[in-house]
LOTOR-467400 format. One record per atom (N, C-alpha, C, O): chain; atom name; x, y, z. Coordinates in nm, 3 decimals. Example, Ala and Ser with C-alpha at 12.3 -4.5 7.8 and 13.67 -1.06 7.14 Angstrom:
REC   unit   site        c1        c2        c3
REC      A      N     1.319    -0.569     0.780
REC      A     CA     1.230    -0.450     0.780
REC      A      C     1.320    -0.330     0.780
REC      A      O     1.424    -0.332     0.846
REC      A      N     1.285    -0.225     0.708
REC      A     CA     1.367    -0.106     0.714
REC      A      C     1.290     0.003     0.787
REC      A      O     1.341     0.114     0.804
This chain:
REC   unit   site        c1        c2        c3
REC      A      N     8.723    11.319    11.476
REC      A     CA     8.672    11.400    11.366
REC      A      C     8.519    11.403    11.370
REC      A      O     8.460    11.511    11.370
REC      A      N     8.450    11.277    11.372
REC      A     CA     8.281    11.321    11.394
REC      A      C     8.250    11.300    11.490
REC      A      O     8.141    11.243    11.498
REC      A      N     8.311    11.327    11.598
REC      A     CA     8.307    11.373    11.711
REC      A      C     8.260    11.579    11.752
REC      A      O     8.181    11.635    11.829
REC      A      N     8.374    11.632    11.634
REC      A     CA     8.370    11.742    11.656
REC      A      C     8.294    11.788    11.533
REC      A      O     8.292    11.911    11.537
REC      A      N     8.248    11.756    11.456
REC      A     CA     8.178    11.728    11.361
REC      A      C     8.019    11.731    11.349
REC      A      O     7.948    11.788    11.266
REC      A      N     7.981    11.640    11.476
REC      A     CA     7.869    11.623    11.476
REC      A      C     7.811    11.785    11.583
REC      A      O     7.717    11.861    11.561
REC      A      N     7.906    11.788    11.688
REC      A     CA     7.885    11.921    11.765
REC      A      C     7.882    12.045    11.706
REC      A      O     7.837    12.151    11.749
REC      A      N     7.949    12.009    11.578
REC      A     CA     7.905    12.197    11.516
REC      A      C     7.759    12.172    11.410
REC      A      O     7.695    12.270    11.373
REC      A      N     7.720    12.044    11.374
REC      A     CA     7.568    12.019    11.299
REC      A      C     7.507    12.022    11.416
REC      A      O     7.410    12.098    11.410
REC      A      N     7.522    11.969    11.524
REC      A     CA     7.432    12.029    11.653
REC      A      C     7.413    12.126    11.682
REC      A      O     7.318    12.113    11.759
REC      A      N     7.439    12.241    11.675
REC      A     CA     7.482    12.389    11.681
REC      A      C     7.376    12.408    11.568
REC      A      O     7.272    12.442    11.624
REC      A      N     7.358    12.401    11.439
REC      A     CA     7.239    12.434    11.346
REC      A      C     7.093    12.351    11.415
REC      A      O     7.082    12.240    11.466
REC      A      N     6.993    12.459    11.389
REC      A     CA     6.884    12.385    11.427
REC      A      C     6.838    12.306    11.347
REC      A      O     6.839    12.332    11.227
REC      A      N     6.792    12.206    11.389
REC      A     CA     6.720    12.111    11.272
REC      A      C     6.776    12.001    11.178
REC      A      O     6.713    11.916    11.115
REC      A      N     6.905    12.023    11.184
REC      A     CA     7.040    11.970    11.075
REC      A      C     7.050    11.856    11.108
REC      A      O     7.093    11.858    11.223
REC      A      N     7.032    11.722    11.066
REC      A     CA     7.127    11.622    11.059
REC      A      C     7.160    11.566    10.934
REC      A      O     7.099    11.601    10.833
REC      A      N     7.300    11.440    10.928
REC      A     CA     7.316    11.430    10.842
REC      A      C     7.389    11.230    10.891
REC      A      O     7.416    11.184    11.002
REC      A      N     7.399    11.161    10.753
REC      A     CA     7.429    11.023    10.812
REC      A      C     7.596    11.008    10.752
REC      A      O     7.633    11.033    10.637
REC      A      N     7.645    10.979    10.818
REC      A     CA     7.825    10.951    10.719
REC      A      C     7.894    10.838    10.804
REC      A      O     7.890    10.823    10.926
REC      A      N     7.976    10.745    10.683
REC      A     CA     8.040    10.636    10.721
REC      A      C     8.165    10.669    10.682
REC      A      O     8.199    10.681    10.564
REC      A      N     8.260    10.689    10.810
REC      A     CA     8.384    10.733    10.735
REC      A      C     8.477    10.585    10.757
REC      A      O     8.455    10.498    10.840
REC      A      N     8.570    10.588    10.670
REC      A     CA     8.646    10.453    10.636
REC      A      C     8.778    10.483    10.613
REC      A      O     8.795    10.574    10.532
REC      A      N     8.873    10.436    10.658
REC      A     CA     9.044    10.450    10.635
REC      A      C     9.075    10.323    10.608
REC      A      O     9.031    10.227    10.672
REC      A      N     9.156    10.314    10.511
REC      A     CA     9.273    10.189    10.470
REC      A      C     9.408    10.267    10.508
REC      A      O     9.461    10.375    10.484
REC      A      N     9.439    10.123    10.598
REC      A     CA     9.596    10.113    10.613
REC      A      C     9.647    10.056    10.503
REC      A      O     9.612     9.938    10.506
REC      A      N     9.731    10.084    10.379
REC      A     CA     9.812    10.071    10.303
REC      A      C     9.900     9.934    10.368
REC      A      O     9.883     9.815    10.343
REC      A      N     9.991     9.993    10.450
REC      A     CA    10.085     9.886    10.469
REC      A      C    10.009     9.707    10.550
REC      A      O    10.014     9.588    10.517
REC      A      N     9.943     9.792    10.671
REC      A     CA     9.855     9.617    10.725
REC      A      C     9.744     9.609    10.651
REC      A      O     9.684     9.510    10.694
REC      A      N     9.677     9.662    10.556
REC      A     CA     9.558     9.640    10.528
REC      A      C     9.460     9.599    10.634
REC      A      O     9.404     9.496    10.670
REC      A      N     9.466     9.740    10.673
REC      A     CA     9.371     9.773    10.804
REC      A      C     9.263     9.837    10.759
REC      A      O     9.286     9.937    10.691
REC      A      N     9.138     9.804    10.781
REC      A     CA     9.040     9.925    10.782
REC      A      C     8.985     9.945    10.925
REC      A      O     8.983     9.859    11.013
REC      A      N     8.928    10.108    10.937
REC      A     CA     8.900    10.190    11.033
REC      A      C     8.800    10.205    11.002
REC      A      O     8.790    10.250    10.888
REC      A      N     8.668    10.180    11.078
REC      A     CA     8.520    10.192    11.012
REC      A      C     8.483    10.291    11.132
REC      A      O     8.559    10.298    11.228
REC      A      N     8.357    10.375    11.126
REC      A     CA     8.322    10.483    11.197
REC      A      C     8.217    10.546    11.132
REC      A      O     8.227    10.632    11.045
REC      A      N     8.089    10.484    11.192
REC      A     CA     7.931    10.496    11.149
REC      A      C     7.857    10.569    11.222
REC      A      O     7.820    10.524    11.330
REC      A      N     7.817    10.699    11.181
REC      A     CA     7.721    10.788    11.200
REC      A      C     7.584    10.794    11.173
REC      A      O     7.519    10.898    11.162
REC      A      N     7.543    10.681    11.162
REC      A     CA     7.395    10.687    11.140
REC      A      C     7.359    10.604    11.023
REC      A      O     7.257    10.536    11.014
REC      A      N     7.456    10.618    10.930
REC      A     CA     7.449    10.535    10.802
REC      A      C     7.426    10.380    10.810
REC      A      O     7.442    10.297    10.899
REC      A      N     7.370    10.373    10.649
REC      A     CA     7.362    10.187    10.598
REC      A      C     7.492    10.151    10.647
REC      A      O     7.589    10.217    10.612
REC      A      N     7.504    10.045    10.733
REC      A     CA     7.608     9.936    10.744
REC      A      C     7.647     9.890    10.587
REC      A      O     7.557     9.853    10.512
REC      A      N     7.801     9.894    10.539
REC      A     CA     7.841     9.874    10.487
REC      A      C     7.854     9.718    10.426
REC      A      O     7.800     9.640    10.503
REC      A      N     7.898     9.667    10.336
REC      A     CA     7.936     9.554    10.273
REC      A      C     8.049     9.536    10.235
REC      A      O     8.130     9.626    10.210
REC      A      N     8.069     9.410    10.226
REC      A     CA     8.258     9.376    10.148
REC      A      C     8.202     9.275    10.083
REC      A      O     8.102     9.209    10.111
REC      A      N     8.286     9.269     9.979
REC      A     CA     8.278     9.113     9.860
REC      A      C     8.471     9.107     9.884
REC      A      O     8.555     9.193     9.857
REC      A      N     8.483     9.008     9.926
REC      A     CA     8.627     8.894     9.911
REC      A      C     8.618     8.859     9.787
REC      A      O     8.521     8.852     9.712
REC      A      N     8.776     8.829     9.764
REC      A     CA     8.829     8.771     9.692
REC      A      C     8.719     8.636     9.587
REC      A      O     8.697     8.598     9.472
REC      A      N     8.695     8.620     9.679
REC      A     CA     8.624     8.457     9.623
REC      A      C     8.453     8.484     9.572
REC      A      O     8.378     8.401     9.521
REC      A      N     8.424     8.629     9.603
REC      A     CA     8.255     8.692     9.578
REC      A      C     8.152     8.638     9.648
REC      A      O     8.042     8.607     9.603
REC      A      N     8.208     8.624     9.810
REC      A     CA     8.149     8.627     9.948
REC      A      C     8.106     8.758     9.945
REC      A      O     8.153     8.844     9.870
REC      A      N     8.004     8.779    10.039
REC      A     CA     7.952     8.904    10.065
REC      A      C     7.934     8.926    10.197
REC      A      O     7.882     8.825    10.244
REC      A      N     7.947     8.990    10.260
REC      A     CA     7.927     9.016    10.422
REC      A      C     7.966     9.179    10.458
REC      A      O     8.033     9.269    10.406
REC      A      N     7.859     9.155    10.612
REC      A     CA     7.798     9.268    10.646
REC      A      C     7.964     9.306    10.748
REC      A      O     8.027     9.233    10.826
REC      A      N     7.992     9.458    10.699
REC      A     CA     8.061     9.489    10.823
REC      A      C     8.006     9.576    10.912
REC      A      O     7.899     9.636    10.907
REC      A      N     8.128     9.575    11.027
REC      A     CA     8.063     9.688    11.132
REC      A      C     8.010     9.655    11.242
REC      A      O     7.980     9.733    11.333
REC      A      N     7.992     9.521    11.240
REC      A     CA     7.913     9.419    11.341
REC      A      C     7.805     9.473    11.392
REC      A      O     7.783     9.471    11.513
REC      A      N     7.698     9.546    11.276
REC      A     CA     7.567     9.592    11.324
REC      A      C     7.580     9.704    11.412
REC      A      O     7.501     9.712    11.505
REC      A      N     7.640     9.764    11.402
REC      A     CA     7.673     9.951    11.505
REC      A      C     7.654     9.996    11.355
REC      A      O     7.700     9.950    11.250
REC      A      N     7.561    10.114    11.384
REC      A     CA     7.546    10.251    11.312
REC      A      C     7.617    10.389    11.411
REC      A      O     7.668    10.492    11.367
REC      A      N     7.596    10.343    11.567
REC      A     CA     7.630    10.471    11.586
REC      A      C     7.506    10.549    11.572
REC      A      O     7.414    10.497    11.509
REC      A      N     7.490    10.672    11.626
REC      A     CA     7.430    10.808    11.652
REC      A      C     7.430    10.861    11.488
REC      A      O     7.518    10.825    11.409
REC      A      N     7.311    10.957    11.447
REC      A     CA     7.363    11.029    11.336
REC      A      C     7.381    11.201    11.410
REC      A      O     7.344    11.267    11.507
REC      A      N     7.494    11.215    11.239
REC      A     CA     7.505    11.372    11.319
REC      A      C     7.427    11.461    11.312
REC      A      O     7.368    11.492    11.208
REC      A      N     7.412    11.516    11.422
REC      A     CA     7.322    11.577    11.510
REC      A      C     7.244    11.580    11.554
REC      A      O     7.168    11.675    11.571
REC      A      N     7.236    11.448    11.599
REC      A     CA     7.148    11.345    11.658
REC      A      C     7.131    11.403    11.835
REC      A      O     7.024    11.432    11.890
REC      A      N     7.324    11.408    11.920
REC      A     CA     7.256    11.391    12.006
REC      A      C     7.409    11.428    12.079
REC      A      O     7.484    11.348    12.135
REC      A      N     7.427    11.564    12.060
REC      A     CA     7.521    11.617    12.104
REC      A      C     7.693    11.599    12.163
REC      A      O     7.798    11.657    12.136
REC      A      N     7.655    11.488    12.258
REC      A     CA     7.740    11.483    12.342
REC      A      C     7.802    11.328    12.294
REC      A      O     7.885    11.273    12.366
REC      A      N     7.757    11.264    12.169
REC      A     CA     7.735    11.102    12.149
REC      A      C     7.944    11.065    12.112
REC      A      O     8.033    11.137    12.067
REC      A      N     7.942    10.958    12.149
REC      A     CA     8.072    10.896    12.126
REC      A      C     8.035    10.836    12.039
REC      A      O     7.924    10.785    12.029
REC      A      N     8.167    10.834    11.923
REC      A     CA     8.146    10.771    11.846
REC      A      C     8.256    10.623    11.854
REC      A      O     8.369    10.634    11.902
REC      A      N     8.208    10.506    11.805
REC      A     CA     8.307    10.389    11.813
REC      A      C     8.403    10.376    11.657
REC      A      O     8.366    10.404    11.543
REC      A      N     8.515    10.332    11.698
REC      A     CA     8.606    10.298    11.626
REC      A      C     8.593    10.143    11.593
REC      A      O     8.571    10.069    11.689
REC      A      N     8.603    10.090    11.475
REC      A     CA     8.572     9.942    11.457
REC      A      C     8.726     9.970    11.368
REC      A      O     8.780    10.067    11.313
REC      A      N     8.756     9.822    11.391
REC      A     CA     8.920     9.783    11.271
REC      A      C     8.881     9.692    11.283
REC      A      O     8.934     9.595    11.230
């Protein structure tokens, strides 16, 4: 998805934009992280720990840089 995403804000001149997209798995309580340029995210646990996810990848922003892969983190 911001894969094909970022290639049509590439296509406008001048355009970028930063997005962290995120999926929960319902059943495993999975998350799917996928950083475009954006602030690295946070979690607070159960217990009101705080920690950084994403393991420090932002990733490319869109329309940054055409051809960029983006990584999948779970």
């Amino acid at each position: 998805i911001l894969e094909r995403l970022n290639r049509r804000i590439c296509d406008q001149d001048e355009k970028t934009a930063t997005l962290l997209l995120l999926t929960l798995d319902p059943r495993t309580h999975e998350v799917c992280l996928v950083n475009a340029g954006h602030c690295l995210p946070w979690r607070r646990n159960a217990k009101g720990e705080v920690s950084e996810l994403g393991g420090g990848r932002q990733g490319c922003i869109l329309g940054g840089i055409e051809s960029w892969k983006y990584e999948e983190l779970r």
